[in-house]
C-alpha positions in Angstrom: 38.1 58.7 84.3 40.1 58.4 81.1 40.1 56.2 78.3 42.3 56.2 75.6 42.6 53.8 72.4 45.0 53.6 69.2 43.0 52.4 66.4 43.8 52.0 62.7 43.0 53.2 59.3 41.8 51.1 56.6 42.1 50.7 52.9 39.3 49.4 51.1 40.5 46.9 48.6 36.5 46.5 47.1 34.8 50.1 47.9 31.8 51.3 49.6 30.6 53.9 47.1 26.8 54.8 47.9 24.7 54.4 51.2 21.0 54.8 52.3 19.2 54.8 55.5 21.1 55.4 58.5 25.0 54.7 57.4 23.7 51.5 55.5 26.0 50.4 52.4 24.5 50.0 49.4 27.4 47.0 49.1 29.7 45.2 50.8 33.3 46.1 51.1 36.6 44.4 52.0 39.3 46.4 53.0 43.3 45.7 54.7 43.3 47.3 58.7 46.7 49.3 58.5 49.2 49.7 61.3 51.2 52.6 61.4 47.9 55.0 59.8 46.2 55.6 63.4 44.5 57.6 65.3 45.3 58.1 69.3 42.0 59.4 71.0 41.6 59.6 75.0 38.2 60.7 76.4 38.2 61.9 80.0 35.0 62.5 81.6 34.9 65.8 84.6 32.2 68.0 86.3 29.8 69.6 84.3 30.1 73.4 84.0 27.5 74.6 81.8 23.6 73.6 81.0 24.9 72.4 77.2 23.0 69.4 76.0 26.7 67.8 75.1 29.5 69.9 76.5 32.6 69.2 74.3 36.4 70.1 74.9 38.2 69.0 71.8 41.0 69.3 70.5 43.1 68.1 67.5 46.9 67.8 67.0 46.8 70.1 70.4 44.6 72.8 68.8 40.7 74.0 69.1 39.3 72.8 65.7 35.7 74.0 65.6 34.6 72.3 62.7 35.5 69.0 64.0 34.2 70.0 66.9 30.6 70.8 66.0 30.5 67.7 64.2 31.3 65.3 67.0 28.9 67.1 68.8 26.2 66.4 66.9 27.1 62.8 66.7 27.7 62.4 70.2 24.0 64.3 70.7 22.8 61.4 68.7 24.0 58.9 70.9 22.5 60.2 74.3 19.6 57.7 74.5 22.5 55.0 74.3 24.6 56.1 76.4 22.8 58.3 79.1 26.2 59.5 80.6 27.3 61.5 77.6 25.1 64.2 78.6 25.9 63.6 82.6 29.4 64.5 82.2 31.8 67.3 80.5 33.9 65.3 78.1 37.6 66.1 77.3 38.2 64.7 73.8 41.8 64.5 72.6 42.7 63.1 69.0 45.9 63.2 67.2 46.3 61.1 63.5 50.1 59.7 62.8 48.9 61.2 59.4 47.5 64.0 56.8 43.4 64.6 57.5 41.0 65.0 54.9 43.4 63.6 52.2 42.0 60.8 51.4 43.4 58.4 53.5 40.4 57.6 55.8 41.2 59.4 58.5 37.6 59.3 59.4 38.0 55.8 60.2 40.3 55.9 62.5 38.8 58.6 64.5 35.7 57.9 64.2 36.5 54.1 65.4 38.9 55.1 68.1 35.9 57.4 69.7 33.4 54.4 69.2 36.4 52.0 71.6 36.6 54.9 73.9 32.6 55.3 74.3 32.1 51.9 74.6 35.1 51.2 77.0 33.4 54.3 79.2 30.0 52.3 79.2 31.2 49.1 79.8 32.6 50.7 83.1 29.5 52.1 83.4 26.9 49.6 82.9 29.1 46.0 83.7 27.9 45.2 79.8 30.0 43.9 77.0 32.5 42.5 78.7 33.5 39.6 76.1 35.9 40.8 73.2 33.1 40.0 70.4 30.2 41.9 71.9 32.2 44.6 72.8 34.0 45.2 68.9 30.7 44.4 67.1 28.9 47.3 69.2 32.1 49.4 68.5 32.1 48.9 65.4 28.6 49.6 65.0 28.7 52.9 66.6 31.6 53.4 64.8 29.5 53.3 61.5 27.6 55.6 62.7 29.8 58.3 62.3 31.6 57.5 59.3 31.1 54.6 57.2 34.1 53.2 57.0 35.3 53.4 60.5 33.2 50.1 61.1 35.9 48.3 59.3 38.7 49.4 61.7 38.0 47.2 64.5 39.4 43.8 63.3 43.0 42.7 62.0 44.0 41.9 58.9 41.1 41.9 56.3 37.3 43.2 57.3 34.3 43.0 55.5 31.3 45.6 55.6 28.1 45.0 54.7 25.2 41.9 54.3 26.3 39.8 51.0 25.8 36.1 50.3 29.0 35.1 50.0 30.2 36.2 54.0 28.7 34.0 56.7 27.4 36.6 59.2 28.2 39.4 57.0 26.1 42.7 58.2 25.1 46.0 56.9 24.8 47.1 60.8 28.2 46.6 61.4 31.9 44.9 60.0 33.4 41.4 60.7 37.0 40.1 60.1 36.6 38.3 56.8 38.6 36.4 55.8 40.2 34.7 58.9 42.0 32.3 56.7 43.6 33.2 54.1 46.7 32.2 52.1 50.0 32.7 53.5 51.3 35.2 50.5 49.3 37.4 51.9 50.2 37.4 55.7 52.1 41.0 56.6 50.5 42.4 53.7 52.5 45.7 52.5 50.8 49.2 52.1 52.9 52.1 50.8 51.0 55.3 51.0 52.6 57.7 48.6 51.2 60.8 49.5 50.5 63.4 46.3 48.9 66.0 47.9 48.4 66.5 51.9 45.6 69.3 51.4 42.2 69.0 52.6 40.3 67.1 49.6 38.1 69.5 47.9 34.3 67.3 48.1 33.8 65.2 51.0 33.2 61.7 51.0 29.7 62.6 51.9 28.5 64.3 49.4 30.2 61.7 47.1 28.2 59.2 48.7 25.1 61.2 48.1 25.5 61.4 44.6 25.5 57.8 43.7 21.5 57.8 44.6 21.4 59.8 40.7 24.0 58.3 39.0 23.4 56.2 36.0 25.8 53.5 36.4 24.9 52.9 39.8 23.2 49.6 39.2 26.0 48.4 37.3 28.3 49.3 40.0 26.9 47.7 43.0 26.5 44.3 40.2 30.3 45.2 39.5 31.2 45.6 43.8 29.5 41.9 44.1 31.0 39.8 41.4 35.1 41.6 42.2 34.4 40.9 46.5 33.9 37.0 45.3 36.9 37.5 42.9 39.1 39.2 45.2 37.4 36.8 48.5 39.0 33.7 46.1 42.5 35.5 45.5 42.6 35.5 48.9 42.4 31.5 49.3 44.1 30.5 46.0 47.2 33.4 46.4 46.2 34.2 42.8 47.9 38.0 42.2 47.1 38.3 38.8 42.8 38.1 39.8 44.0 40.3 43.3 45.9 42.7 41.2 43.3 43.1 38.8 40.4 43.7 41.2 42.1 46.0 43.5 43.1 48.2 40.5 39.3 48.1 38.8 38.0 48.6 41.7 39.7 51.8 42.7 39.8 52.9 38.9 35.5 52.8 39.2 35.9 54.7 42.1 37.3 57.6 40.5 35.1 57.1 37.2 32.3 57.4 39.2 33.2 60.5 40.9 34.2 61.6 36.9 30.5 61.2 36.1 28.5 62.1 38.4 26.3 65.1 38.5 27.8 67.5 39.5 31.7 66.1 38.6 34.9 65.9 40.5 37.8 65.0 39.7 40.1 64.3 42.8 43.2 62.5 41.0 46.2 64.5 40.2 48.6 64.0 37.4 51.4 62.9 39.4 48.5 60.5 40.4 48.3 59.1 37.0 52.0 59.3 36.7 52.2 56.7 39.9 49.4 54.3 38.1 51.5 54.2 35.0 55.4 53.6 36.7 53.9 50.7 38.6 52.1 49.0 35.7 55.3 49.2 34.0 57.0 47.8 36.9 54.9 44.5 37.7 54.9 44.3 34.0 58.6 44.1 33.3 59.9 42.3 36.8 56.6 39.7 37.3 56.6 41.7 40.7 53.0 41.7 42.1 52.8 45.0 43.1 49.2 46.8 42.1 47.8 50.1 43.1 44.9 51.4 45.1 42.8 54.7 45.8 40.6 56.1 48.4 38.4 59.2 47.8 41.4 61.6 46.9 44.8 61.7 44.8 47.1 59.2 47.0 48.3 56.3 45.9 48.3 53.0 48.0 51.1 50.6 47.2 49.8 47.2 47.6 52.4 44.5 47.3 53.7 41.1 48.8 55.9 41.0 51.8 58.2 38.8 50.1 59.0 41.2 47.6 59.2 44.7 49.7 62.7 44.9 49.3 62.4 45.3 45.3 59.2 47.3 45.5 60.7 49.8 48.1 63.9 50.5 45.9 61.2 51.0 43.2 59.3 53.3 45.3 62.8 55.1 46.4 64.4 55.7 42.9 61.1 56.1 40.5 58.2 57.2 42.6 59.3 59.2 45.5 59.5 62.0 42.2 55.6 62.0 42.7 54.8 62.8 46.2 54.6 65.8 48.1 57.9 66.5 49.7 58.8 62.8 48.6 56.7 61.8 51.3 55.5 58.4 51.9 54.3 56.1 54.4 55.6 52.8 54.8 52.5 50.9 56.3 51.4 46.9 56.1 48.5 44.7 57.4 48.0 45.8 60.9 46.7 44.0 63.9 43.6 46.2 64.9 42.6 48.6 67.7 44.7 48.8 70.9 43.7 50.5 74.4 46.4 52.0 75.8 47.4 52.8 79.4 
């Protein structure tokens, strides 16, 4: 037996910055599902050979990676009592990303969602369970959360939201919904141009970031902050109103980082050509009425968020002031993206 799915990363346009229990947000996020950012995982399942609890063969990019390795192990370990057949079988794992690891482009989301699809397609063969679309993504995306955070948000097109909150009808800490499924047509094919600074490994996981929001002294401020900007941003959605969606994204990713500046201990993961991005595109959308904004995950690249109706103005921008900035000039042209897909 082999399974193998395509699923997508995911920028988060409101963040989830802090957790408790087991993979619980501390508050809700909204992000855009990408579509060229992926991850391609296949799971096969063969004939025991050893007396191991989980017996693992993965590999990434074609290589033995031992560290990622002994993580999914443990994570898979976790999962026995749901899925008896994990430790029945010897499982051939197989993951490749269509981009840079650990540098802070969520490439924990798209793995760890694309392993979620391929256990769950495994146990619906298994078990004759889940067999309606629905059922089957909310469980996926709830194991996905399990393994990383924001992989629950990689199941669904377009725009997802994480986490219980008032103001999203069916809206769940346990796992991610697509939210909203109307939304104004400005923002239909939603462009996402991932400037890529630095490709190295990010120097403090997102982890331990996490963990240091149960100290921090702003933290009640911040989840206030995370509440009031998802209404905001939910009604720039509706109204196409760019000035509040430009402004939110950008706060939101500019707390991000201040967080990260002031907690105990401090990191600082953005790099001047980082800063030299954030400034160019101000002074862009401020001189042409273009809107085009910015946004960060946990690390120095730069997400350029922007309209498809004005990509070819933005992308000339991008080509002749920003390309400069990136790492080899490297970029990656993404957009809105329509979700995981299995493939045959």
């Amino acid at each position: 037996m082999q399974i193998t799915w395509k699923s997508p990363s995911n920028i988060a346009l409101i963040k989830y910055w802090g957790k408790h229990g087991e993979q619980l947000p501390n508050n809700a996020s909204l992000s855009l599902t990408l579509r060229e950012a992926h991850t391609i995982t296949s799971l096969a399942l063969q004939k025991k050979r050893s007396k191991k609890d989980i017996e693992l063969d993965f590999k990434f990019a074609g290589d033995q990676h031992p560290k990622f390795a002994a993580k999914l192990e443990l994570f898979l370990s976790s999962l026995k009592n749901d899925f008896p057949w994990l430790n029945k079988n010897r499982l051939v794992l197989r993951s490749d990303n269509s981009f840079p690891h650990s540098a802070g482009i969520a490439s924990s989301a798209s793995a760890m969602s694309a392993l979620a699809l391929c256990l769950m397609s495994v146990e619906r063969m298994q078990t004759g369970k889940y067999t309606d679309d629905a059922s089957f993504l909310q469980k996926a995306s709830h194991y996905a959360r399990l393994g990383s955070g924001s992989a629950a948000r990689s199941l669904y097109a377009d725009f997802t939201v994480w986490g219980k909150t008032p103001v999203v009808k069916g809206s769940s800490d346990l796992f991610a919904i697509q939210s909203p499924t109307q939304f104004h047509a400005d923002f239909h094919e939603l462009q996402d141009s991932i400037l890529i600074v630095s490709n190295q490994e990010k120097s403090v996981s997102s982890r331990a970031g996490h963990a240091l929001m149960n100290n921090h002294p702003m933290a009640a401020q911040r989840y206030k902050n995370a509440r009031k900007r998802l209404e905001d941003l939910l009604g720039a959605l509706e109204t196409a109103d760019w000035d509040m969606f430009c402004k939110t994204v950008e706060t939101e990713a500019l707390e991000l980082h201040a967080l990260m500046m002031t907690s105990d201990p401090s990191f600082i993961l953005m790099h001047p050509n980082t800063l030299a991005i954030i400034e160019r595109i101000r002074f862009f959308r401020a001189t042409t009425n273009i809107p085009v904004c910015f946004t960060l995950d946990a690390g120095p690249n730069v997400h350029v968020i922007y309209p498809y109706f004005a990509k070819k103005q933005v992308r000339n921008f991008i080509q002749s002031e920003l390309l400069k900035f990136c790492h080899k000039k490297t970029v990656i042209y993404d957009q809105m993206g329509d979700g995981p897909s299995m493939l045959i």
